[in-house]
C-alpha positions as CSV (number, residue, x, y, z in Angstrom):
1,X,0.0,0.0,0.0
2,X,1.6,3.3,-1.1
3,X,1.3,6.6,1.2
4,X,0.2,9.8,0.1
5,X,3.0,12.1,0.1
6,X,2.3,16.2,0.0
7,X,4.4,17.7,-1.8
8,X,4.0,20.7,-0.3
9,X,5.7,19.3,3.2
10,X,7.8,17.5,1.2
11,X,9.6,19.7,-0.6
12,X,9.4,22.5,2.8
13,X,8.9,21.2,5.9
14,X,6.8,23.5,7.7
15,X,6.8,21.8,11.1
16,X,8.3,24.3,13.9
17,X,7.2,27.4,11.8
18,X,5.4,30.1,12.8
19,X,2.4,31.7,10.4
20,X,-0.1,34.8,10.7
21,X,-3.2,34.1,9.2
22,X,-6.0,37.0,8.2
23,X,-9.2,36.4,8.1
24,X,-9.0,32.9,9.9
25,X,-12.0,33.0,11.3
26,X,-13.9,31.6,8.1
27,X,-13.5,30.8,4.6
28,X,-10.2,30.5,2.9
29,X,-8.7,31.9,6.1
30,X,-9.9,29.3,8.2
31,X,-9.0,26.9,5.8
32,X,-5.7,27.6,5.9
33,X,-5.2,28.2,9.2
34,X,-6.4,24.6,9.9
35,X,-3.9,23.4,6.9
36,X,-1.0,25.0,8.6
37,X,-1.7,23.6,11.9
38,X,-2.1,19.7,10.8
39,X,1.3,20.5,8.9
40,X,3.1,21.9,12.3
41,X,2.9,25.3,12.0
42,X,2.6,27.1,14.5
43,X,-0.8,29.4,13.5
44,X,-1.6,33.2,14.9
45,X,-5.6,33.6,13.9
46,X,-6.5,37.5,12.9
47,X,-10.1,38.1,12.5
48,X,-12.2,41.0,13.1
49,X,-14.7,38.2,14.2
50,X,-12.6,37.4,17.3
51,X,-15.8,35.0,18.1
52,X,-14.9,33.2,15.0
53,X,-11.1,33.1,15.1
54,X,-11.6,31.8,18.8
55,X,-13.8,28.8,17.3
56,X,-11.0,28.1,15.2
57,X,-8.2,28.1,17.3
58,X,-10.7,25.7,19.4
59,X,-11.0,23.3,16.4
60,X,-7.1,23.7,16.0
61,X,-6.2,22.6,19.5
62,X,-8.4,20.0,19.2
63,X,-7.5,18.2,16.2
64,X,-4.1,18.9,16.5
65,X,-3.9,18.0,20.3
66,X,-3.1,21.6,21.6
67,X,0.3,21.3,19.7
C-alpha cells in the first residue's frame, strides 16, 4: 500500500514554523489556518470576528492536540 505524500511538506517542511493568518475565522482563512496547523505550523488567527477566530483556534487545539 503506497502513502500519500504532499508535496508541499515534502519539498518544505513547515513543522516548527510560525504563520499569521488573516481572516481565519472563516472561509479561505480558516482553511488555511487549519492546513497550517495539521502540517506543524505554528498558526496566529487575525479576525475581526474574534468570536470566530476563537472557534478556530478551538477546532485547532483539538484536532491537533493543543500542539
Amino acid at each position: 500500500m503506497m502513502m500519500e505524500v504532499d508535496p508541499m511538506t515534502e519539498t518544505y517542511p513547515l513543522t516548527g514554523k510560525n504563520a499569521i493568518v488573516t481572516g481565519a475565522g472563516n472561509g479561505i482563512g480558516k482553511a488555511l489556518a487549519l492546513g497550517l496547523a495539521s502540517a506543524g505550523v505554528r498558526v496566529i488567527l487575525i479576525d475581526l470576528d474574534s468570536d470566530a477566530a476563537g472557534r478556530v483556534a478551538e477546532e485547532i487545539n483539538l484536532s491537533c492536540g493543543g500542539k
